[in-house]
Structures are given as C-alpha cells and as structure tokens.
C-alpha positions as CSV (number, residue, x, y, z in Angstrom):
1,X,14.4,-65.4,88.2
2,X,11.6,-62.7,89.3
3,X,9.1,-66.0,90.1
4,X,11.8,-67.7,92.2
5,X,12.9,-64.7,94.1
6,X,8.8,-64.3,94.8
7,X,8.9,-67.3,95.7
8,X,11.9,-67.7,98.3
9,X,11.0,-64.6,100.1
10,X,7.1,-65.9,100.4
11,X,8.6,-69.2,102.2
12,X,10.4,-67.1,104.4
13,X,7.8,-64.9,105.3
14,X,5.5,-67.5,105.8
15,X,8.2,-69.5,107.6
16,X,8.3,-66.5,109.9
17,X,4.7,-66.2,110.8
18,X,4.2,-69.8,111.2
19,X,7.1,-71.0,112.6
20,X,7.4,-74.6,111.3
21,X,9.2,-75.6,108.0
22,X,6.3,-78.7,107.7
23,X,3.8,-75.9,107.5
24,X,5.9,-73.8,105.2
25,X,6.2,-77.2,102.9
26,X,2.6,-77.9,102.9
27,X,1.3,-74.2,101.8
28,X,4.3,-73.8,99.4
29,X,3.7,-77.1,97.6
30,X,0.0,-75.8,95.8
31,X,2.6,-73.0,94.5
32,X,4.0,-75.2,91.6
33,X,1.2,-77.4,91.0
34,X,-1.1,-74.1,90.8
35,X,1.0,-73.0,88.0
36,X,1.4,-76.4,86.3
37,X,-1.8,-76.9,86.1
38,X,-2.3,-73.3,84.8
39,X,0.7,-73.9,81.9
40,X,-1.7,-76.8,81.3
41,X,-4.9,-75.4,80.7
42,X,-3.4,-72.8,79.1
43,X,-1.5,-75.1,76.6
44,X,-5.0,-76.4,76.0
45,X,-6.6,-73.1,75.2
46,X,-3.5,-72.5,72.8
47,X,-1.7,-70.3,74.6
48,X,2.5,-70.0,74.8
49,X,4.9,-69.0,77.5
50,X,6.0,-65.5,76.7
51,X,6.8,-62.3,79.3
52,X,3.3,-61.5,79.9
53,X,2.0,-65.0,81.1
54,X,5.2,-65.7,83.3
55,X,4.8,-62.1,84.6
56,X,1.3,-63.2,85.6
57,X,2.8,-66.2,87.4
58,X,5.4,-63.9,89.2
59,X,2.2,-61.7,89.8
60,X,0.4,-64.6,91.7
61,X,2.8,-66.4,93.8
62,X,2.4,-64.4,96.4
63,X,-1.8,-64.9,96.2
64,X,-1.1,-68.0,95.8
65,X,0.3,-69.0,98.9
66,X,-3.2,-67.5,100.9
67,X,-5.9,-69.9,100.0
68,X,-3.7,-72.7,102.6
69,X,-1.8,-70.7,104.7
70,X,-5.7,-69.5,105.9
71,X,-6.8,-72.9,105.8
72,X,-3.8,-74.2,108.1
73,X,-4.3,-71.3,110.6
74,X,-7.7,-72.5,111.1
75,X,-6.8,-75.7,111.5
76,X,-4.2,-75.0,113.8
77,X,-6.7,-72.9,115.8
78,X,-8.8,-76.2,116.3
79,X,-6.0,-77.9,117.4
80,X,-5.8,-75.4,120.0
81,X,-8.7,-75.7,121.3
82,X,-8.6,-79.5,121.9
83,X,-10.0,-81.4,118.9
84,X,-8.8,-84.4,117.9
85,X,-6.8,-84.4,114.4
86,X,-8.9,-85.4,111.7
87,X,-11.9,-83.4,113.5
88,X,-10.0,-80.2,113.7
89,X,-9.3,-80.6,109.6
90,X,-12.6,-80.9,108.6
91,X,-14.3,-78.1,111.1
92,X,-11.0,-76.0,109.9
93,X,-11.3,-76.1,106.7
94,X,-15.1,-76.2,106.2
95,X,-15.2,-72.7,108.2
96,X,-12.9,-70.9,105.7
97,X,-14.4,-72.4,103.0
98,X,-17.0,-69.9,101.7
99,X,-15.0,-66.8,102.9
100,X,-11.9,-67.9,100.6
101,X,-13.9,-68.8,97.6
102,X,-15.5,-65.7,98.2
103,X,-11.9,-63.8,98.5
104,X,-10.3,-66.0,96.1
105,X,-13.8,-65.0,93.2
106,X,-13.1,-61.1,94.0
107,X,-9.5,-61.3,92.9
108,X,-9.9,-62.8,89.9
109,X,-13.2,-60.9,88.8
110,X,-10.6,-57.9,89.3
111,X,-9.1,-59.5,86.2
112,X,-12.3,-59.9,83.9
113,X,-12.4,-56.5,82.5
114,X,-8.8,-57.2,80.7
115,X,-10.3,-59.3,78.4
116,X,-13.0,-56.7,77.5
117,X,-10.1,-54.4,75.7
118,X,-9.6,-53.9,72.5
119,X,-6.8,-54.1,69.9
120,X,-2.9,-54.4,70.8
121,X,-3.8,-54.4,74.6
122,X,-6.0,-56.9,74.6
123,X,-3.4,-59.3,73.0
124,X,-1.0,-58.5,75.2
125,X,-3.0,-58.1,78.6
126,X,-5.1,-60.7,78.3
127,X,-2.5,-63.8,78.8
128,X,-1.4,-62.2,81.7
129,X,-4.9,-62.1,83.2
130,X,-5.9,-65.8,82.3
131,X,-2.9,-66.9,83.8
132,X,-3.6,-65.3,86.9
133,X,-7.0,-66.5,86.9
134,X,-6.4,-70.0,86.1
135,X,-3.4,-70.2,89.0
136,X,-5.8,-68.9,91.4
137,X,-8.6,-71.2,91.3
138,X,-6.0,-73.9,90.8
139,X,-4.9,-73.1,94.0
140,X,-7.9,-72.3,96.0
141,X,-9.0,-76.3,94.9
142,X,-6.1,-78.2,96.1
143,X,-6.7,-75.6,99.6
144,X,-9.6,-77.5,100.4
145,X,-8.2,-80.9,99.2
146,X,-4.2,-81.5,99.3
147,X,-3.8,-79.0,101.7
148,X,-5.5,-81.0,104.8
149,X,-4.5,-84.3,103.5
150,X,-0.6,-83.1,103.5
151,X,-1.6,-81.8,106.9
152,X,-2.6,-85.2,108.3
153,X,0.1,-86.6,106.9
154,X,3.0,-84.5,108.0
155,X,1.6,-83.3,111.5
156,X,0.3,-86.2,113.0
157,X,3.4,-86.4,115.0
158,X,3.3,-83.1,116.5
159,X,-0.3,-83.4,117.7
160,X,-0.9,-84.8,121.2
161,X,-2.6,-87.8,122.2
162,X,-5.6,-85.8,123.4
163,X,-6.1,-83.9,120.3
164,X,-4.7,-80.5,121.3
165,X,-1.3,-79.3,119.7
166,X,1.7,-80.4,121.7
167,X,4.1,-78.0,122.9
168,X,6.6,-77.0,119.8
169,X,9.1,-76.1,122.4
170,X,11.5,-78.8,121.2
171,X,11.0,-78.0,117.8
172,X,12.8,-74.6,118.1
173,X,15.7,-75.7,119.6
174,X,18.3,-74.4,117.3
175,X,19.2,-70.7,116.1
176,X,16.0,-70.3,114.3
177,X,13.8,-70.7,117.1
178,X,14.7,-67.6,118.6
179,X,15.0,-65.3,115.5
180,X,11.6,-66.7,115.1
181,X,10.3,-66.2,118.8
182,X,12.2,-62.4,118.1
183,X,10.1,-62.2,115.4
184,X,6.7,-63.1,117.0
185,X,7.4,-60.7,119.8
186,X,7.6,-57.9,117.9
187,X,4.9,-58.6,115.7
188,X,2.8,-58.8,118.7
189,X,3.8,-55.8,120.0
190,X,3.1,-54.3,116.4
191,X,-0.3,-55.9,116.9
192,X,-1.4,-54.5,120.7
193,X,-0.2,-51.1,118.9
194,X,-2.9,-52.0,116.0
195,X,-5.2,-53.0,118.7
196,X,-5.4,-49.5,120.3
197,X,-5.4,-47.6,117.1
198,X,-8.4,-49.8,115.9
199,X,-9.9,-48.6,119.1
200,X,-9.8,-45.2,118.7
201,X,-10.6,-45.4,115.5
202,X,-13.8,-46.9,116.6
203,X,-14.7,-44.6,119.0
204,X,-14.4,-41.6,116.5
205,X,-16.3,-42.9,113.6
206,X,-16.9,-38.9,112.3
207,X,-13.4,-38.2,112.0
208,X,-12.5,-41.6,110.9
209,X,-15.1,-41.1,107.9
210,X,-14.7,-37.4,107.3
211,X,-10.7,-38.0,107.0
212,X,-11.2,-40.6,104.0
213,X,-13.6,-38.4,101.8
214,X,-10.9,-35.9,102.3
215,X,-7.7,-38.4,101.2
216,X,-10.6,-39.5,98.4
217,X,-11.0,-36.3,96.9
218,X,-7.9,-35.2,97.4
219,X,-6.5,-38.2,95.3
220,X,-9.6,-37.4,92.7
221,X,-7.9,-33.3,92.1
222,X,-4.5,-35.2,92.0
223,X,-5.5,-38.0,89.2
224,X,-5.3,-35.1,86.4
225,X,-1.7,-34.9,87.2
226,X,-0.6,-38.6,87.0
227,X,0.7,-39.2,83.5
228,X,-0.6,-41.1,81.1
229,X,1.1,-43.6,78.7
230,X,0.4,-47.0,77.0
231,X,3.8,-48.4,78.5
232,X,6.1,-47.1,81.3
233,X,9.2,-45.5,80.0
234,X,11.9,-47.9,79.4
235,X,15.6,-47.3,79.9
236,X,17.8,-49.6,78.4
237,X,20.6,-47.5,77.6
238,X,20.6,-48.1,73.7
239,X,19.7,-45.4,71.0
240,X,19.7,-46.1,67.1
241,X,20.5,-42.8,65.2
242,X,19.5,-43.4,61.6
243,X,21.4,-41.3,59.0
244,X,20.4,-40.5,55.4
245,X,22.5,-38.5,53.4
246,X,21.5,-37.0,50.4
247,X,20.4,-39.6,47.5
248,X,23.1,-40.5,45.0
249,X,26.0,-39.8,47.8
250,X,28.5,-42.8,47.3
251,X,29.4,-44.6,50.4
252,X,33.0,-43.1,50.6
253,X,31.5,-39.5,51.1
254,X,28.3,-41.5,53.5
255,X,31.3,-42.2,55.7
256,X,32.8,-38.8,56.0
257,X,29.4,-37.5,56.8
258,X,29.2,-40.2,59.7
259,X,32.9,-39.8,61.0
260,X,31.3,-36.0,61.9
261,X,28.2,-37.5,62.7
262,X,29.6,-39.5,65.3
263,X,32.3,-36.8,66.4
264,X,29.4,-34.7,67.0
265,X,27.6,-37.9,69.0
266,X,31.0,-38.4,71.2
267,X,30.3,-34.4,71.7
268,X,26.9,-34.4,73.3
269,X,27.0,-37.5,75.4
270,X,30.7,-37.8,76.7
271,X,33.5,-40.2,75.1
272,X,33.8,-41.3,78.5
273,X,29.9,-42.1,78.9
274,X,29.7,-44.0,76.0
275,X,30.2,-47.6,76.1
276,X,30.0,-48.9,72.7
277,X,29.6,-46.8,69.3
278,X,29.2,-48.8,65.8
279,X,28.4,-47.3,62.4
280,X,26.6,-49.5,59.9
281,X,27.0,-47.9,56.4
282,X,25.6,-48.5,53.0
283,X,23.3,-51.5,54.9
284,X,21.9,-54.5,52.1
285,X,18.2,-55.1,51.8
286,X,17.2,-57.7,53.8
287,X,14.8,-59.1,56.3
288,X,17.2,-58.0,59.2
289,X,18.2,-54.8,58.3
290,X,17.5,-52.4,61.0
291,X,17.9,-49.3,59.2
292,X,14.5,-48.3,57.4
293,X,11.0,-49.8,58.1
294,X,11.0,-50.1,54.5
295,X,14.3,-51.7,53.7
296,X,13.9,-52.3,50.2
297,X,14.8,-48.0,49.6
298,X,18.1,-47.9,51.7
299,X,21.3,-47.6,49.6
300,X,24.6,-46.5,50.1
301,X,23.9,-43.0,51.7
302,X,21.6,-44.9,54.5
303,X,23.2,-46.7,57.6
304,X,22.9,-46.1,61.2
305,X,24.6,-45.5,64.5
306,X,24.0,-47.6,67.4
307,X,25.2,-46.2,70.6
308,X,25.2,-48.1,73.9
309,X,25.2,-45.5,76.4
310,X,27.0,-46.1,80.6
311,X,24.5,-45.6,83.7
312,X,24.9,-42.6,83.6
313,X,23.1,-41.6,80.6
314,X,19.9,-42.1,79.4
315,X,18.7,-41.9,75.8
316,X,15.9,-39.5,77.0
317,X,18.2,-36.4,78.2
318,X,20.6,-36.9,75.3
319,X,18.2,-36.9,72.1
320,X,17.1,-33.5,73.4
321,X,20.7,-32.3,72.9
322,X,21.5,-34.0,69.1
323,X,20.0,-31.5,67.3
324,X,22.1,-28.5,67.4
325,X,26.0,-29.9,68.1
326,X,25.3,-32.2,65.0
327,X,23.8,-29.3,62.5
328,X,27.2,-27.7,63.1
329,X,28.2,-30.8,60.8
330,X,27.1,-28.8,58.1
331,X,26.1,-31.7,55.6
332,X,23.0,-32.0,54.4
333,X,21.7,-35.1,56.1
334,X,18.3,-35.9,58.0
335,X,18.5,-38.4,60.9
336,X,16.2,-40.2,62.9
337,X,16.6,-41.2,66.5
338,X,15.6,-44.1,68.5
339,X,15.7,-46.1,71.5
340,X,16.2,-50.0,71.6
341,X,14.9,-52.2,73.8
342,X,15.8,-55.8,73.9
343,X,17.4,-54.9,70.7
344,X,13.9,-53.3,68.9
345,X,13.6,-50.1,68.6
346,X,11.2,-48.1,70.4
347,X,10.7,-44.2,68.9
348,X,12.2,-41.6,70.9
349,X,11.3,-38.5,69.1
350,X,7.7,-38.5,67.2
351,X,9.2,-36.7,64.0
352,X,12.5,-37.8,62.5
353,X,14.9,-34.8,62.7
354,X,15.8,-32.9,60.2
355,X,19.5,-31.8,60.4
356,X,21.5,-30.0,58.1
C-alpha cells in the first residue's frame, strides 16, 4: 500500500511538472521493471520479500523516477532548440549521461556502509540496502536505453516536421490544462523568487558561509540531545501483563488473584479506554504459549492478561501507573509487563515487577 501510494503521488507530481501523461508513462514505466528486476536478482542472491526489502522499494520509487525524468528534460530541451527527433535523443541523453551515473553511484554508495554492520542489524538492514541498490542501477540502465526508445516511439507525433517541438496548445484542451498551466505559473514565480535569493546570496558569500558554520555547530551542541535507540518506539496499543502467583496456587485461587488483577487494570487505564481485556489462566506447554520464554515451567498459577488499549492510551504512560493500584491487591504475585507488536511482544519495563 505504502509503494503504490509512493507511487501515485510521483505520477502526479511528475505529471504536474511535465505536463503530458505520454511523458508521465514513459518515466513511470522503468518504476516496475526497476523493481522486477531487483526481486530478480535478489531471488538469485537468495533473498525473500519481507518488510525491510519492500520498505526499500517504497524507499526508492521516488529515486527512481529521476534517472528519466532528467533524461526526457534534456531531450525535450533539444527539441526546443530545433533538432530533429532522433538527433535531439542521442545529444539528450549522451549529455546527462555521466552526471546521472555520477548522481545515481553517490546514492547508492550512501548505502554501502549497511552492509559493514554487525550482528542483528546487519540482518535486518542490509536487504533493505541491496534492494535499494539493485532498483537503482536497474533504473539508471533502462534511462539510457528504454527511456529514448519509448520516447521515439510515443512522441513522434507531437514533434514538428522541422524538428522543433510543436505547440502543445491542443493538447491541454480540457480541465487539466489549466490546473496545469496554474501550476507552472506559480512555480515560476516561486522560481524568479529563487532567482533573486540565489543572487544575493551570491553577492554575500561571508555571510552566506559564516551563517552555515553557525547552523553546523549549532546542530553539532544539539546531537547530544537527540535520543538514541535501536528501533523507534512503537505504539500499537497492546500490552501483555504476565501474572505468576505463588507456586503450588491451584487455578481456582490463580483466578481470584486475576479477577483483582484485572479490577485493578480496568482501575488505572479507564473501563471506558479499554477495548478488549482477556485472561489466559493455567496456559499448557507448548510451542505457542505466550506466557513464559521458557514455557516448559508455567503451571496453573501462570497465565497472562492481554489488554488492547483505545487511541487514547498508550502502553507507555499506563505501565508507569501498574505498580501501585495493583499492590493494593494484596496477593502475593510478581507480574511482568509488555508491549505487543504485530502480536510479539516487545519489553516495556527492563525488570519484571515485583508486586505484592
């Protein structure tokens, strides 16, 4: 879903800026073959489709799409000028050749260092990286060859007899001509505006300079600040609150001491913010018991709570409250709470908690 939305809204934008849905089809078709033949290689190399590869494919559509849209605006700038067709493709593309390899070689080298980790973050980092890689040069190659030919093919109509473009006048002759002329008026003004900033900034090259050290070590003091984690925070409303009452408790008392438990929960969090409770007593050994790491020791005085929590909760600002309303249970339990994420769960608190 996140690919195709990327996806859609690149094809608009670069509908906007070009102005001519042939255009738009010709950049947008190295999109899907760029990634096929990345899925490709990658099969080759043993790799699956999981989140980190496809995120790496969301991650490059929109690089993708630069390789021919800077190849078709140089082509179209020939045209311009006068050239015939198939002269304007070759001069066109062989002037951006060099500077897009060279653009296209910076981005991925940007990527390298990923595969130089070590441990769980290479594992998971690194099919992100080689997907991005691989869609990339996929992409700058068919620039420089199905681009043009697509061009050729698709805008030999639209190019006059004497080589320069013809005027697109008719081709705009419906409601998205002038949201698109709107569009290219306003970007020019936006660009005159650019214009006499660039000048300025030109003719104060001291200031210019001396005002970016300043933001540079200003951001350098600010970097202690900026936390530091091996994944984001993740919200996803869930929370596992692992129980253990005392060892030889049968299951009949176990579900006394969880009716208070979960009294105590309803408590703290609101009845009315909570959007599903369930209690899992006395859980079996198995392979999908959720209740211990080590499954094998749970018995009838183990189970767990799993509480699904509305918007406007999250599990971090209520496992800072569990403590205290459920020690006024006054049964000597220990519990353990936890966050789940896709259904796994993800430790809230670094040290179970003792309450009794």
């Amino acid at each position: 879903m996140a690919g195709a939305m990327a996806a859609a809204l690149t094809a608009l934008m670069i509908l906007m800026f070009l102005g001519n849905w042939r255009l738009t089809l010709i950049v947008l078709v190295s999109v899907p073959l760029s990634i096929i033949t990345a899925v490709l290689v990658m099969y080759a190399g043993g790799q699956t489709l999981n989140a980190m590869t496809l995120g790496g494919f969301a991650l490059a559509i929109g690089i993708l799409v630069d390789n021919g849209t800077v190849v078709i605006e140089n082509i179209e700038r020939h045209l311009r000028g006068g050239e015939q067709l198939e002269p304007a493709i070759i001069g066109g593309a062989g002037e951006v050749g060099l500077p897009t390899f060279l653009a296209t070689l910076c981005i991925c080298i940007v990527f390298v260092p990923i595969f130089l980790f070590h441990g769980t973050a290479k594992y998971l980092f690194s099919p992100l990286a080689l997907s991005v890689i691989i869609s990339l040069c996929a992409s700058l190659v068919l620039a420089f060859t199905l681009v043009p030919v697509l061009f050729k093919y698709l805008m030999r109509s639209f190019v006059g007899a004497h080589g320069g473009a013809q005027d697109k006048s008719g081709m705009f002759s419906n409601a998205f001509a002038y949201i698109q002329e709107g569009f290219e008026s306003r970007f020019e003004s936006f660009r005159e505006t650019y214009r006499r900033y660039l000048s300025w900034v030109l003719s104060q090259p001291r200031v210019t300079i001396m005002c970016f050290i300043a933001l540079m070590v200003v951001s350098y003091f600010l970097f202690p600040f900026l936390g530091r984690d091996f994944f984001p925070q993740i919200d996803a409303g869930q929370m596992r609150l692992h129980v253990r009452a005392p060892p030889g408790t049968r299951i009949e008392q176990t579900q006394e001491h969880f009716a208070k438990v979960e009294e105590a929960v309803r408590q703290i969090v609101g009845n009315d913010q909570i959007d599903v409770i369930l209690d899992n007593i006395g859980l079996p050994y198995s392979s999908i018991n959720l209740a211990l790491t080590d499954s094998a020791t749970v018995g009838p005085m183990d189970g767990e709570i799993l509480i699904s929590l509305k918007k406007e909760h999250t599990p971090q600002e209520c496992s800072s409250s569990f403590n205290p309303p459920i020690s006024s249970t006054r049964c000597s339990i220990s519990a353990s709470l936890r966050q789940l994420i896709f259904g796994f769960p993800a430790r809230i608190t670094t040290n179970p908690m003792r309450l009794r």
